[in-house]
Residue, then its C-alpha position, 0 to 999 in steps of 0.5 A: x234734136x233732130x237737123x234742120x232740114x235743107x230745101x231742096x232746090x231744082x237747078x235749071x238746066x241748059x235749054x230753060x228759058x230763064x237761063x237766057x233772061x236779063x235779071x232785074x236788080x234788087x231794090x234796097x227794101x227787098x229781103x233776098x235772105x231766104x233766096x241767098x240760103x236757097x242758093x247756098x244749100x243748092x250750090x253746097x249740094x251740087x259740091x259747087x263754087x258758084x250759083x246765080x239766082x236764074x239757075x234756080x228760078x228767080x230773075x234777081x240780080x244775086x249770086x253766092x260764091x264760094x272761093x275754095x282756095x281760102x283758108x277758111x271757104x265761106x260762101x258770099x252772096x253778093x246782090x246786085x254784082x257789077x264788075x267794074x274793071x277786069x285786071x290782067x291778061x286773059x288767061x285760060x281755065x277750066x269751068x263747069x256749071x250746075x246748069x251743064x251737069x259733067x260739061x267742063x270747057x276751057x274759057x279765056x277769061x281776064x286774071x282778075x276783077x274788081x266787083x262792086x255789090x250790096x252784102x245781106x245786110x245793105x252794106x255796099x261792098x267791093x271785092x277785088x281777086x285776081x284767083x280763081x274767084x274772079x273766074x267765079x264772079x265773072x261766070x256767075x254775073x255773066x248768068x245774071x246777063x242772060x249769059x252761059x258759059x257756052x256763049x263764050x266759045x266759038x260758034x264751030x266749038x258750039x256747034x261740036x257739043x250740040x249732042x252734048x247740050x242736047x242731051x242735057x235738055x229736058x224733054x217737055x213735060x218731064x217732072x222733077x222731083 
């Protein structure tokens, strides 16, 4: 019997419009599932850590992360993330994102956070990390935001990758398959 076949999903990338919106929550009637498994096989293809529901088109507060460093990696979807408090000092690390393929950029960011969020299955939920999925979790409810993680620099810094980001738009009209 032959595999399921994964969907396939087109990332959006810098300079769609989507990227930058506020997304609205979930009602606690709405079925994300099939969103959730979109997001995990398009995060999973890109060798990703992180996805929010903006980069693939839907402007619902939901994320999948996936913390590498456990024992056992499992991505989590998460709906309706808040970020109840930020543990610890700031500290830098690097981060990349599916929507700026090959941009890497060093990011202060608090050690750690404490999440609130509503599991697939309706449960009400509470993660607490000070590792490298807090990074995570922050980049990603930051997307839901209309955030990226270039908002994060400073403007001259910004100003330095503009041929970089420009590079990374998509010329109107251009198809992906």
């Amino acid at each position: 019997m032959a595999a399921a076949a994964q969907p396939t999903v087109d990332l959006l990338l810098f300079g769609e419009p989507d990227l930058r919106r506020r997304c609205r929550d979930v009602a606690a009637d709405e079925d994300v599932a099939p969103l959730a498994r979109t997001m995990i096989a398009g995060m999973e293809a890109q060798s990703g850590v992180g996805l929010a529901a903006p980069q693939v088109g839907d402007l619902r507060r939901v994320i999948v992360v996936t913390d590498p460093v456990a024992a056992r990696p499992r991505p989590r979807v998460m709906v309706n993330p808040v970020i109840e408090e930020v543990l610890g000092p700031l500290e830098v690390g690097e981060e990349g994102c599916l929507s700026f393929p090959d941009l890497y950029l060093k990011l202060a960011r608090p050690r750690g956070v404490v999440a609130r969020y509503r599991g697939l299955d309706g449960k009400q939920q509470v993660l607490r990390d000070e590792g490298f999925l807090a990074r995570v979790i922050q980049h990603e409810v930051d997307h839901l935001d209309g955030i990226l993680f270039i908002d994060h620099l400073p403007r001259w810094r910004r100003w330095l990758l503009g041929w970089r980001l420009s590079r990374l738009r998509r010329p109107v009209g251009e198809v992906v398959a």
